[in-house]
Every structure is written in C-alpha cells, then in structure tokens.
C-alpha positions in Angstrom: 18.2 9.5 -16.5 15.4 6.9 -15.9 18.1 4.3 -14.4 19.5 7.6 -12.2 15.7 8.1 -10.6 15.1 4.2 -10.6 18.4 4.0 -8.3 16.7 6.8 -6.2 13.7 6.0 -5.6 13.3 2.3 -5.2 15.7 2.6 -2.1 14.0 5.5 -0.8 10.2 3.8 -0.8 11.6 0.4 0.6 13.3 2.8 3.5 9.6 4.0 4.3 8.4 0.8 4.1 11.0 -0.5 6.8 10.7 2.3 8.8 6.9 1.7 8.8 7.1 -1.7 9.9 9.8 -1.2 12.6 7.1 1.4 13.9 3.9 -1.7 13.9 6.7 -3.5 15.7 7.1 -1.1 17.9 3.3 -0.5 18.3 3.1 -4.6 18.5 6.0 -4.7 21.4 5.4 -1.9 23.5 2.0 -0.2 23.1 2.3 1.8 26.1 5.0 3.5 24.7 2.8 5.6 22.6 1.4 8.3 24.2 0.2 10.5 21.3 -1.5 7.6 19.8 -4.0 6.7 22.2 -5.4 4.0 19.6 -2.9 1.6 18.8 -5.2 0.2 15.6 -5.8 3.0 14.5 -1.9 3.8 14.7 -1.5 0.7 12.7 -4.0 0.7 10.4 -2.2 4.8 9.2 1.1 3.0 9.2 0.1 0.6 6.8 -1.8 2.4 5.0 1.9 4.1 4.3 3.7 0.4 3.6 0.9 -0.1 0.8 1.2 3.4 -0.4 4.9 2.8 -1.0 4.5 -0.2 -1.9 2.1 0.9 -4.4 4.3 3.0 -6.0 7.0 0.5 -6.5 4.6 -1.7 -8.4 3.6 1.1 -10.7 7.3 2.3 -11.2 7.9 -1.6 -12.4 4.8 -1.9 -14.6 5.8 1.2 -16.2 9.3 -0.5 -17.4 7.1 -3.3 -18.7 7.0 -4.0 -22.4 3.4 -3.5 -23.3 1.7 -6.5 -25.4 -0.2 -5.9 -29.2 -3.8 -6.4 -28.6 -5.2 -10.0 -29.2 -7.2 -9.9 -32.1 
C-alpha cells in the first residue's frame, strides 16, 4: 500500500513543482502577459512558495522511509 501511494504522489508533487516553474518562466519571459497579477514579485514569490511547499513534502515523505538510528549513548 505504502509503495502504491509513494508511486502516486511523488509524480504528482514534482508535476506541481514543474508546472510552478513553467509559470516563473512565464512570469520571467513575458510579464505583460499577466494581467491579474499586477505584481509580478509578488506572483513569484506565491509560486514559489508552492515549489518549496511540494517540495517540502517530498522531503518529509523520504525521511519518513528512513531507518531511524539508536540514540548515541
């Protein structure tokens, strides 16, 4: 079941993390082309906000599957 959720959701955050950047690229390339987002940092700064959001997830999905270690003592 874990492996069945791991091959679901990994793909599916590092799809929202490409779709984030294309949209900075976008931002970065043609910011006239944004009319509803009359700030174009601010625009950026929500999109990666997103990327590290996803991102942040994937790290804690991959920590979780980490062995932990005994305490030093």
């Amino acid at each position: 079941m874990k492996d069945t959720i791991e091959k679901g959701i990994i793909p599916h955050l590092e799809g929202q993390i490409s779709l984030h950047k294309a949209n900075i690229e976008i931002y970065m390339k043609t910011p006239a082309g944004i009319g509803d987002h009359p700030c174009i940092m601010q625009a950026i700064e929500k999109e990666l906000g997103e990327i590290s959001k996803c991102q942040g997830m994937i790290d804690a999905w991959f920590s979780m599957k980490q062995p932990k270690h005994a305490p030093a003592i």
